[in-house]
N, C-alpha and C positions, 0 to 999 in steps of 0.2 A: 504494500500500500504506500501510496506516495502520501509525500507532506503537502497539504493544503498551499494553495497558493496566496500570495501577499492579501488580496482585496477578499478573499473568504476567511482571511481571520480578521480581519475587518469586522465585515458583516460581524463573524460570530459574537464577536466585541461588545458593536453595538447592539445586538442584540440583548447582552447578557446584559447591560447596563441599562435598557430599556424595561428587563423583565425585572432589575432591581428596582428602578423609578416606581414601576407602577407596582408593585407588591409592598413599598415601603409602609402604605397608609394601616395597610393589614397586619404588616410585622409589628408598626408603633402602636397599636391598639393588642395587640396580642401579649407584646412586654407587659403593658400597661394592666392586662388581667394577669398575667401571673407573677406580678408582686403581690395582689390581691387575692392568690389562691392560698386555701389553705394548704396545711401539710398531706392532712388525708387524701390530695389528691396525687401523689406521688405512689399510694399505694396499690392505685388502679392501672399506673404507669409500669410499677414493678413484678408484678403478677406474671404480665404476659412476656411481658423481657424475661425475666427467671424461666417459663415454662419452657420458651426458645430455644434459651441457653441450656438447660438441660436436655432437649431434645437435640440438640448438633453434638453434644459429648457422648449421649446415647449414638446417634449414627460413627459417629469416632470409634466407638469403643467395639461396634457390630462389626466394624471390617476387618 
């Protein structure tokens, strides 16, 4: 596979900086709820991470 040429990482550029513009109103209101989250909601976050992770060490441990 060849290397993108000059004016296509351009584009990808502006694009990424474009999808950062318009996504930023969502990300600053999103901070802004989870200074205001409690703690208990880290435990509905952890749950399914743990289950995961224990399931890729379970597939590790099967081969």
């Amino acid at each position: 596979m060849e290397e993108p040429a000059t004016w296509e990482k351009v584009i990808v550029a502006v694009l990424a900086l474009a999808l950062i513009f318009f996504m930023r109103p969502g990300l600053k209101a999103a901070m802004e709820r989870s200074k205001a989250a409690e703690n208990k909601d880290w435990a509905g976050a952890l749950l399914p991470i743990g289950v995961v992770v224990l399931f890729v060490i379970f597939l590790i441990m099967m081969v």
